[in-house]
C-alpha atoms as one frame of an Amber mdcrd trajectory, in Angstrom:
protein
 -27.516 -45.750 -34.322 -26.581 -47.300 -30.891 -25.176 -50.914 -32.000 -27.219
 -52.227 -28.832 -30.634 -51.240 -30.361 -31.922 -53.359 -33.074 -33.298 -51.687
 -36.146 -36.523 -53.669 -36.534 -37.501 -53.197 -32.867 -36.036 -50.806 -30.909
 -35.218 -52.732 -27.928 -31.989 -53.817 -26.658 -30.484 -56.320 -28.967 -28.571
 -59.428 -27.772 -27.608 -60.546 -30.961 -24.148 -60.131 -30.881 -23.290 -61.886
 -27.463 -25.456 -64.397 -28.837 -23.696 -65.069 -31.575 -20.542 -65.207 -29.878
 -21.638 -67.677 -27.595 -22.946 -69.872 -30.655 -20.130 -69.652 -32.593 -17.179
 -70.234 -30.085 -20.075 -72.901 -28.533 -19.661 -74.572 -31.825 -15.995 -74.057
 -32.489 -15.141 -75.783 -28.925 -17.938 -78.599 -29.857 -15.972 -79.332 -33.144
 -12.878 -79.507 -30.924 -14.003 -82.224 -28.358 -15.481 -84.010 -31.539 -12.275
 -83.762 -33.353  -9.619 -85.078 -30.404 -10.620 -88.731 -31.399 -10.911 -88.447
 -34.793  -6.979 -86.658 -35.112  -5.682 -88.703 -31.992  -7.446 -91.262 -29.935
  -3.745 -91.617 -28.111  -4.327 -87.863 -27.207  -7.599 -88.981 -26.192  -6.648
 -91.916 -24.629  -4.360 -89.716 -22.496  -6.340 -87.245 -20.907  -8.677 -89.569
 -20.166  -7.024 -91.696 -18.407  -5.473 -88.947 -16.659  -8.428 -87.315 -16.257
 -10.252 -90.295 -14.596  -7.378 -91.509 -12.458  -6.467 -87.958 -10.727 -10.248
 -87.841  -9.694 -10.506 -91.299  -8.045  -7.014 -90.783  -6.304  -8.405 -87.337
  -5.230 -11.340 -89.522  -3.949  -9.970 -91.768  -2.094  -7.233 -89.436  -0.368
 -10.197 -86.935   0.429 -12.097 -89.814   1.707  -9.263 -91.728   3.830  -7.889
 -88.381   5.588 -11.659 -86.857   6.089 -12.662 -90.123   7.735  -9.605 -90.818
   9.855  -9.960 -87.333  11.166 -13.914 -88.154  12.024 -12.776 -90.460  14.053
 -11.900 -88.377  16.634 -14.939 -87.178  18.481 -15.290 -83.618  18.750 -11.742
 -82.629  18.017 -12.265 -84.320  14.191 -15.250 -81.716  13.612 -13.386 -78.738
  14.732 -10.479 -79.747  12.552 -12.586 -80.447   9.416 -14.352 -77.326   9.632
 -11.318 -74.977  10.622  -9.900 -77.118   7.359 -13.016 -76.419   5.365 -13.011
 -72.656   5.580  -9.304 -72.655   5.198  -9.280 -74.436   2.060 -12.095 -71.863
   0.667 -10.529 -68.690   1.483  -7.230 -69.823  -0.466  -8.924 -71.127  -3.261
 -10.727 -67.524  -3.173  -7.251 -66.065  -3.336  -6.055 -68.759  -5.579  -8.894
 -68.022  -7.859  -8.770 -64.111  -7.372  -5.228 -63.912  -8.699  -5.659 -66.453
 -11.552  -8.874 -64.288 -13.120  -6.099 -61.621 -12.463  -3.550 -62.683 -15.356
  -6.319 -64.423 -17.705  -8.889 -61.435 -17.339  -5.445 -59.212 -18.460  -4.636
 -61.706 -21.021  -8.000 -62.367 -22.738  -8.665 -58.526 -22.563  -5.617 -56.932
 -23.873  -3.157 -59.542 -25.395  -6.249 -61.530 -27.520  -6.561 -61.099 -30.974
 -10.488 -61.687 -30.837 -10.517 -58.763 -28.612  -8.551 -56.660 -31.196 -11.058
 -57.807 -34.131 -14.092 -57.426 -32.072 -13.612 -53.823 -30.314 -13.708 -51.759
 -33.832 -16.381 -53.140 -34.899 -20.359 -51.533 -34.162 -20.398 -53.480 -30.867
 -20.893 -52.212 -27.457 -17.917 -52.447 -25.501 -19.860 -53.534 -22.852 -21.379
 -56.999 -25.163 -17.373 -57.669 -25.818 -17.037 -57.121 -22.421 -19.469 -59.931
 -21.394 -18.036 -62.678 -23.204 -14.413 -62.006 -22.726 -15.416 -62.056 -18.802
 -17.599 -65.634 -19.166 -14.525 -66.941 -20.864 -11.632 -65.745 -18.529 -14.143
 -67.013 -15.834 -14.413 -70.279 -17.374 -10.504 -70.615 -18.028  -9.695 -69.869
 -14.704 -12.258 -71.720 -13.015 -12.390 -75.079 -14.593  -9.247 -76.772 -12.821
 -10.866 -75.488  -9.401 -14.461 -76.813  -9.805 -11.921 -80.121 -11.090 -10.348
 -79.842  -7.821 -12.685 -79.532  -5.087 -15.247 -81.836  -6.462 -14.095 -85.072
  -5.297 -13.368 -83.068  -1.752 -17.336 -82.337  -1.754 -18.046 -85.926  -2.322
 -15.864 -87.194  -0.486 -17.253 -84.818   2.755 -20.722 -85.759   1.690 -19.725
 -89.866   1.490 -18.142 -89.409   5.058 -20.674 -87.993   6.636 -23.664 -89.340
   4.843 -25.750 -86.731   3.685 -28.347 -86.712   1.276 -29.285 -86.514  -2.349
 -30.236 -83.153  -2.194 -26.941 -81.903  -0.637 -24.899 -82.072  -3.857 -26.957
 -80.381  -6.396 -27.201 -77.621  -3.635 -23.600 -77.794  -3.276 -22.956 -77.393
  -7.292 -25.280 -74.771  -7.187 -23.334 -72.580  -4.416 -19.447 -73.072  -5.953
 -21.227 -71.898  -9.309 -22.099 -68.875  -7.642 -18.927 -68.496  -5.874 -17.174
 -68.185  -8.657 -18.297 -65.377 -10.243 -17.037 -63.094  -7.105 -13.293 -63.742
  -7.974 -13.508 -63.530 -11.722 -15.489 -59.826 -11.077 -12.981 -58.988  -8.832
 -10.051 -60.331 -11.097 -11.703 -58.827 -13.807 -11.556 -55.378 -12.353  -7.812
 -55.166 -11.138  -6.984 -55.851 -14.770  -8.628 -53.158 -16.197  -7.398 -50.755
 -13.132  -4.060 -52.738 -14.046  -4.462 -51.735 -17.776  -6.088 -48.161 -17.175
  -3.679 -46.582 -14.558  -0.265 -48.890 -13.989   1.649 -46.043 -16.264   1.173
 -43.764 -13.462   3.749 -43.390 -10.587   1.012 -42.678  -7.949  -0.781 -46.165
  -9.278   2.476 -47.727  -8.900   3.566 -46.691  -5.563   0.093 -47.638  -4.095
  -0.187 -50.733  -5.524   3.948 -51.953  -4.486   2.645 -50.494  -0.872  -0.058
 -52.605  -0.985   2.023 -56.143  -1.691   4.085 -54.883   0.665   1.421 -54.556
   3.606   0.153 -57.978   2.631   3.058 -60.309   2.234   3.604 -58.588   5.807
   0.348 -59.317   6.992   0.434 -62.713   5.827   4.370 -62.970   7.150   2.833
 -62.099  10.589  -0.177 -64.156  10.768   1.660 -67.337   9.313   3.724 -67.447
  13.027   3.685 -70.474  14.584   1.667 -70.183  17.799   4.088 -70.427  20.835
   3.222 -73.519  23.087   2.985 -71.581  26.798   2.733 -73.478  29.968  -0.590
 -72.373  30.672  -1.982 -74.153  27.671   0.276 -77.344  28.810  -1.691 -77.419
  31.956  -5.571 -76.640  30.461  -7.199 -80.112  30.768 -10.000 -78.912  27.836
  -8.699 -80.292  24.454 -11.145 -78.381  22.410  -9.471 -74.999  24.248  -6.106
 -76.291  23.968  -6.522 -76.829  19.502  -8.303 -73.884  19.223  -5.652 -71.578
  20.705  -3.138 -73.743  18.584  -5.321 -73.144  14.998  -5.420 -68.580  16.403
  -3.819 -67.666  13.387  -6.844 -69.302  10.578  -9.507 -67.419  12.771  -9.058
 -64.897   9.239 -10.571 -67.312   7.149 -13.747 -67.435   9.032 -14.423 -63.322
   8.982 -18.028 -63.226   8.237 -17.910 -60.586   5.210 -15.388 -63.309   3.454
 -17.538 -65.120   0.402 -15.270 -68.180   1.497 -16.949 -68.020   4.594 -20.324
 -67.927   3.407 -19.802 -70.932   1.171 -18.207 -72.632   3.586 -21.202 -71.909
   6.569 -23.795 -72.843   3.955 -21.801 -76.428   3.039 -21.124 -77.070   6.925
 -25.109 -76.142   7.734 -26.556 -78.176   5.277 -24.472 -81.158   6.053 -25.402
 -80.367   9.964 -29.107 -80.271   8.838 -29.780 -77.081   9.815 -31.435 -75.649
   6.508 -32.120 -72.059   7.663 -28.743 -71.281   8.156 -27.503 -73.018   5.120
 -29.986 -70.971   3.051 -29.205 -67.949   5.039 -25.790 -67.825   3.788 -26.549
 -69.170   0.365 -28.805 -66.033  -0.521 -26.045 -63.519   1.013 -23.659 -65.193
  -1.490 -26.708 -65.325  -4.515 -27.385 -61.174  -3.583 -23.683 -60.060  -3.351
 -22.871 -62.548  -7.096 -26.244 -60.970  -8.692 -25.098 -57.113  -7.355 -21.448
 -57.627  -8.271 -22.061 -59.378 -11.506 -25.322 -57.057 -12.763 -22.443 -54.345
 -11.769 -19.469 -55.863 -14.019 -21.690 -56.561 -17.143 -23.440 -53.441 -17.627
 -20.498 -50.899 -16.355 -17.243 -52.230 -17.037 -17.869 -52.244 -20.874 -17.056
 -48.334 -21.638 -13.962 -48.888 -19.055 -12.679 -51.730 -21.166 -12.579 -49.344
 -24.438 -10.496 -46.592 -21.996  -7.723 -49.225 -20.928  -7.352 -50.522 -24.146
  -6.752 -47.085 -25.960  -4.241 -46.704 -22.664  -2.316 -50.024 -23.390  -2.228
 -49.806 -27.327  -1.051 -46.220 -26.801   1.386 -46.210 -24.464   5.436 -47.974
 -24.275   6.825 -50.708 -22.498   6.712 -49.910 -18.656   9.403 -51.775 -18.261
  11.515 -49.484 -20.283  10.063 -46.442 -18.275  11.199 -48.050 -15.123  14.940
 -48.601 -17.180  15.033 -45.321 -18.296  14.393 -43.570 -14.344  17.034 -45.749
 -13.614  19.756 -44.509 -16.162  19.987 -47.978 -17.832  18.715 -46.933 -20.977
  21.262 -46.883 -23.961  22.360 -43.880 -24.986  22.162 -42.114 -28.492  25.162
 -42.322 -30.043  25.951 -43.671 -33.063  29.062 -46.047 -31.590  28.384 -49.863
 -31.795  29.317 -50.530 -28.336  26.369 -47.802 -27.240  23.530 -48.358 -29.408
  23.737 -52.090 -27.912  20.770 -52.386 -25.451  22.093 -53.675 -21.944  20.591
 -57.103 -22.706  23.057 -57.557 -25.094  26.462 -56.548 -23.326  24.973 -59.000
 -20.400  24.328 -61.481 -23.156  27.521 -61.138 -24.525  29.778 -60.741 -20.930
  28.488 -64.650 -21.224  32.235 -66.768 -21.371  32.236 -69.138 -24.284  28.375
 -68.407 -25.337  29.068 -68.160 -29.157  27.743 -65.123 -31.237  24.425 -66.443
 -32.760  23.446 -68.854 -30.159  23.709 -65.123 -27.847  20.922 -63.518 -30.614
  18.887 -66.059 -30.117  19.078 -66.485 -26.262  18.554 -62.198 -26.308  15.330
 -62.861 -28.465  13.746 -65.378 -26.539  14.147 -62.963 -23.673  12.990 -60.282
 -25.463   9.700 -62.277 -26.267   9.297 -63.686 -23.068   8.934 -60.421 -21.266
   7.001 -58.702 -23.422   4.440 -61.286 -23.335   2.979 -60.301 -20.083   0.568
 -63.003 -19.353   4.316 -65.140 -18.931   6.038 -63.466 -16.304   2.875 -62.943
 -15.047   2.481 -66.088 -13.949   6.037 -66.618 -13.378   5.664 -63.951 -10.242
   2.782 -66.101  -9.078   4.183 -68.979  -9.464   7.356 -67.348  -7.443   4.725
 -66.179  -4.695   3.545 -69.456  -4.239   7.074 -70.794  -3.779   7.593 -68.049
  -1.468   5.057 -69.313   0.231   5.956 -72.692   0.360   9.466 -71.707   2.036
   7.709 -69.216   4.623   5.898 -72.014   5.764   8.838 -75.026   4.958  10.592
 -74.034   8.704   7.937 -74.756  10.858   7.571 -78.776   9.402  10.419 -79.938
  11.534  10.288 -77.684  14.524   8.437 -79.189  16.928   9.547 -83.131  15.827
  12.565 -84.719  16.459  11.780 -87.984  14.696  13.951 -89.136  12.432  11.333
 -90.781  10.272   9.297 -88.020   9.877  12.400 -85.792   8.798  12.770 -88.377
   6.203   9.432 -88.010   5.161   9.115 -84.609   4.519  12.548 -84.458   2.821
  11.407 -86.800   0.627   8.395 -84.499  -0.199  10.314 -81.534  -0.307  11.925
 -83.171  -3.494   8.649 -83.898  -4.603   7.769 -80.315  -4.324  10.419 -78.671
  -6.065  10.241 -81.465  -8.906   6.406 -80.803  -9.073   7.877 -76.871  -9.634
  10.669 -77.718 -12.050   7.832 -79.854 -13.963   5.442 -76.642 -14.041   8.344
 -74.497 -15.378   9.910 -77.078 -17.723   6.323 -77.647 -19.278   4.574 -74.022
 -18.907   7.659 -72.133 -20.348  10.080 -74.606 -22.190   8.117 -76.630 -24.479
   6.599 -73.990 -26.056   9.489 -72.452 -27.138  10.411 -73.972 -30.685   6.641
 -73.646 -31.816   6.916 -69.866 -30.739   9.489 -69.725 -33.447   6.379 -69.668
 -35.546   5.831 -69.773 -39.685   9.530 -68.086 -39.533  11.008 -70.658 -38.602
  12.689 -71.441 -42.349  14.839 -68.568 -41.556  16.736 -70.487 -38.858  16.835
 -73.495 -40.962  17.948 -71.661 -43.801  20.554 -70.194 -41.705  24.036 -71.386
 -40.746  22.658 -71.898 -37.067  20.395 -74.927 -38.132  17.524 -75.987 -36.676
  19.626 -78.984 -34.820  21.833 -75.940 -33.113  18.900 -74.138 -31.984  17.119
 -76.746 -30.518  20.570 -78.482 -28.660  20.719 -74.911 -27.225  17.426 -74.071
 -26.399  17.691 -77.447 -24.006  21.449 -76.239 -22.729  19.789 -72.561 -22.167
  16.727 -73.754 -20.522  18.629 -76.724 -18.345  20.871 -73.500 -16.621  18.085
 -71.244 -16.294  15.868 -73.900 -14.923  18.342 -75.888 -12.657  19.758 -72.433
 -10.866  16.029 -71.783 -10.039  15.297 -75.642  -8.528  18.972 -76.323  -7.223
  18.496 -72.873  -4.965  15.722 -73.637  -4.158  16.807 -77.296  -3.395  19.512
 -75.964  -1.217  17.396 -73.051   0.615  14.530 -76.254   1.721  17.397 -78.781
   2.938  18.956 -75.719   4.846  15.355 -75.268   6.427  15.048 -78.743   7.156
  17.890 -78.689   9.281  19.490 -81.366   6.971  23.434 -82.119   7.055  25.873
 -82.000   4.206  25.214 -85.548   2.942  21.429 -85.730   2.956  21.468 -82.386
   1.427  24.061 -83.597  -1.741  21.775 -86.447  -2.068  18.683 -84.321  -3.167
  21.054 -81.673  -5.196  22.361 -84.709  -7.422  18.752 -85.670  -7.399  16.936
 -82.835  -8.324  19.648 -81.920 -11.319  19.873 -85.019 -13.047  15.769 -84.573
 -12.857  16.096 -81.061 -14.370  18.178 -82.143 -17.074  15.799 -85.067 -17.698
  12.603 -82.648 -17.252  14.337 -80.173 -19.985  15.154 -82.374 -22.106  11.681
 -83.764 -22.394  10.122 -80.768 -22.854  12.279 -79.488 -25.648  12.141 -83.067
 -27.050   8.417 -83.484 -26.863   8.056 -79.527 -28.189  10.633 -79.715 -31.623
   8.356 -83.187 -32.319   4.603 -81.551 -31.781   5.258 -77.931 -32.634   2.431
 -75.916 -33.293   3.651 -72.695 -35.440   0.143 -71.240 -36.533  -0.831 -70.623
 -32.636   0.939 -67.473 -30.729  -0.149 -67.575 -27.342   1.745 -70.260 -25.124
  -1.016 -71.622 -22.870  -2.483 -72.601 -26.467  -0.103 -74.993 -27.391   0.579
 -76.138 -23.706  -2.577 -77.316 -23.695  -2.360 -79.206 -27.051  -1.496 -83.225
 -27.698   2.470 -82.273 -27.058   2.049 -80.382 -24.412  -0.656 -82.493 -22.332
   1.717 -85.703 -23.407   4.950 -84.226 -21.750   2.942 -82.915 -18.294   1.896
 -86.640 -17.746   5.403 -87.526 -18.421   6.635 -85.516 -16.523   4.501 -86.293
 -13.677   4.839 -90.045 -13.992   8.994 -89.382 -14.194   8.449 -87.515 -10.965
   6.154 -90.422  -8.752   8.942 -93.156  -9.932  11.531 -91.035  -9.142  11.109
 -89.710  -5.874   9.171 -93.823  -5.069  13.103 -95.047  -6.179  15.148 -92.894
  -4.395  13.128 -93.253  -1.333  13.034 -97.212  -1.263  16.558 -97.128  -1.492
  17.212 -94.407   1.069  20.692 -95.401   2.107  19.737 -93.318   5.569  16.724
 -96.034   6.397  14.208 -93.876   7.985  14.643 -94.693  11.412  17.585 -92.887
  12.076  19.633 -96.085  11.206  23.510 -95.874  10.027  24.370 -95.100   6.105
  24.356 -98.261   4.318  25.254 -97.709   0.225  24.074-101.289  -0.769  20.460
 -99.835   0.049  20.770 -96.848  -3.117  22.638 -98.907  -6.063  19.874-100.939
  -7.278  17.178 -97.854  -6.742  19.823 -95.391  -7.729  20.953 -97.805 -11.120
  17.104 -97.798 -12.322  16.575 -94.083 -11.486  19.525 -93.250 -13.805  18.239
 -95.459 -16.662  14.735 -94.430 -16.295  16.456 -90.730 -16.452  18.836 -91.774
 -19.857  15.206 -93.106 -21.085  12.483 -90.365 -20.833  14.884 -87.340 -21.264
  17.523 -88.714 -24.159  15.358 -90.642 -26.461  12.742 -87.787 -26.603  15.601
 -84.995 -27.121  17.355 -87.500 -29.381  14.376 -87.627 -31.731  13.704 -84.239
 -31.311  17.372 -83.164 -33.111  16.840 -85.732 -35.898  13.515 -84.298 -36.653
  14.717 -80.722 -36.503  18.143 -81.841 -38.751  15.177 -83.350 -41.565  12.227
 -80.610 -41.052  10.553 -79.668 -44.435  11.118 -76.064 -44.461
């Protein structure tokens, strides 16, 4: 019997999506119920958090769209150039993210490993694995742009009816990336095994970060546009290079038309380009929910069937240990790199090559480690043109200062993302390192040591790459690599701290306990540590920001509370964290 027929009718049964929607409807009900009952501090928290980011995102929307409406006719081109710009990389943005939680949800989910043997259509598993990775990767940008859509509406005083129209439109946009995200996971998952899959897809990166490489010049200022009396000519030569973002077959492009129309008043337009985004989401979507079903069940028989590509790639490159029996041989390389480590004793090395050895076989983690390295590597591409065309000395202050911002803001995505989950990965096995001579105090004193060298190599180079962008001297440039370790230490610290006192050993997948009391707890940390910080150290800028002479009397107050706020967040949570781990019930 087809399992999408029902028995008593005959006609195409929705049952079991609709169960699935009730019942994981109901679970995440009981969840929201259930924050204030188990922790109104939790509660408390993300509330406040919650509320606070959106009115600061309100006001800083409104203040920069309004001073730029200030300016006749050059403000308009500016916010729309800015409008479409911002769309097209959120599409990106977006695109990529359905990307690793499409893969994730798919193919490293244990719901999706109960539900595809049972007598449901692949396609019906299909459907509400794809609402939920859209969901999970669309929730933080619908978060994000709405207080930029009320702000824009506020500023230029539209009415009622603009916002609902608005909501309506980014619902629809949505669904583009997370079908398109959707379907390079299963192509992903299907074909990455094979080595003509492979070389066409490290082609393609290759042709884009080039493309993007060229296109992210800065335009060169000629003496012809010096001498053109026409401002609006004059800005829209200098803004060449986003002229991508507004290529009509974009569905940034179309959002974006249809939100400046509306505001503009003209309606036909606006609901031109909202029912050529409707048609292509309806197509695309009808498309994904009915077809990509039987092409889920192929790439997961391909991904529970075949080995680690990773090892593939080893073995073509002769790393792969050998077969004999000697103990020096039948050690993986891992290990001898693991062990080459001077002073690293012999158990805290096991542990270190386990970590590592879970870490990259979870591939929804270094899977957003690369993106999270793309994004850097965008930042940098980008970082030299800030002080090229100004030779103020104030404004090289400035964006020093929020360079270390930056790369904190990094250090606090890594330090939270990847290091706090790491003693609740341990898991219900976690008696056998307490029951070992190790000790749970041991493991978690290294896990901070391993973490704080991993982490601060990765922020201190990239630290030292910014400042040598910036065109910074010797001094300036020791200031923010003092700065930026002592906050990686701190940021560490917390994180293990905050993770050894709210572990969560029942739940396997990382994002899951992120996203728990600890974890949400140590991001606003961390983010409040970061504000005071970089607020300290540039009050007592011993530089001034005028280009004024050195002066040290300016950085010992700042520079005494920064290193007692430091001692504060990162020792008392790490301190608590090894008497915990020293009196854990096993």
């Amino acid at each position: 019997m087809n399992p999408e027929t029902s028995p008593s009718t005959g006609s195409p049964d929705a049952t079991p999506f609709r169960l699935l929607l009730q019942v994981n409807g109901l679970s995440l009900l009981r969840k929201a119920l259930a924050i204030r009952q188990r922790s109104r501090l939790w509660a408390g928290v993300i509330g406040v958090f919650l509320v606070g980011y959106a009115v600061m995102a309100y006001l800083l929307f409104f203040q920069g769209l309004s001073f730029l409406n200030r300016f006749p006719g050059l403000g308009g081109l500016l916010v729309e150039r800015l409008l479409f710009l911002l769309f097209a990389c959120l599409f990106a943005l977006l695109l990529l993210s359905n990307l690793v939680i499409s893969y994730s949800n798919f193919f490293r989910n244990r719901e999706a490993d109960f539900l595809l043997p049972l007598p449901i259509a692949p396609e019906t598993i299909f459907r509400w694995k794809f609402i939920e990775s859209v969901m999970l990767a669309s929730w933080a940008f619908l978060f994000l742009i709405a207080p930029l859509l009320l702000a824009y509406g506020r500023v230029h005083r539209v009415d009622w009816h603009f916002y609902p129209m608005i909501g309506f439109l980014v619902a629809l946009f949505i669904v583009l990336p997370g079908v398109g995200g959707a379907w390079f996971a299963l192509l992903l998952a299907r074909y990455l095994d094979r080595r003509l899959f492979q070389a066409v897809l490290l082609g393609g990166l290759a042709l884009l970060v080039g493309f993007f490489f060229s296109r992210t010049q800065p335009t060169t200022v000629t003496e012809e546009m010096l001498l053109e009396s026409r401002v609006l000519v004059v800005i829209d030569r200098l803004l060449e290079n986003t002229r991508l973002v507004q290529f009509p077959f974009l569905p940034s492009y179309w959002l974006g038309s249809a939100v400046q129309q509306w505001m503009e008043g003209a309606f036909r337009g606006a609901v031109f380009y909202g029912a050529v985004l409707l048609s292509h989401t309806l197509f695309f979507g009808l498309l994904a929910i009915t077809r990509f079903g039987s092409v889920l069940y192929e790439a997961m028989s391909c991904v529970r069937s075949r080995g680690s590509i990773l090892g593939n790639w080893v073995g073509a490159l002769g790393l792969r240990r050998t077969g004999s029996l000697t103990p020096a041989a039948t050690r993986s390389l891992l290990e001898r790199c693991v062990e080459a480590i001077p002073g690293l004793p012999l158990d805290v090395g096991s542990i270190l090559v386990k970590d590592i050895r879970v870490f990259w076989r979870d591939t929804t983690q270094w899977g957003q480690t690369l993106m999270l390295f793309g994004l850097l590597t965008v930042y940098l591409m980008n970082l030299r043109h800030f002080t090229r065309q100004s030779d103020s000395a104030f404004w090289v202050s400035l964006t020093s200062f929020l360079n270390l911002g930056a790369c904190s803001l990094n250090l606090a995505t890594l330090t939270t993302r990847f290091v706090f989950p790491q003693f609740s990965l341990e898991g219900r096995r976690v008696w056998l390192m307490g029951l070992a001579p190790l000790g749970l105090s041991r493991v978690v004193w290294w896990k901070f040591l391993t973490a704080s060298v991993l982490t601060g190599v990765l922020t201190l180079g990239l630290t030292l790459l910014s400042c040598g962008m910036l065109h910074l001297d010797a001094a300036h440039t020791m200031f923010f690599s003092v700065a930026i370790t002592v906050m990686t230490l701190v940021l560490n610290a917390l994180s293990v701290g905050l993770g050894t006192l709210y572990p969560n050993f029942s739940e396997t997948n990382p994002g899951k306990i992120v996203s728990g009391f600890g974890g949400t707890f140590c991001l606003v940390l961390s983010f409040v540590y970061i504000l005071g910080s970089v607020l300290l150290l540039a009050l007592g800028n011993p530089w001034g920001w005028h280009g004024e002479d050195p002066q040290a009397w300016r950085l010992l107050p700042t520079a005494a509370a920064f290193a007692l706020g430091s001692l504060l967040i990162g020792g008392i949570p790490l301190r608590l964290a090894l008497r915990r781990a020293s009196t854990m019930e096993l």
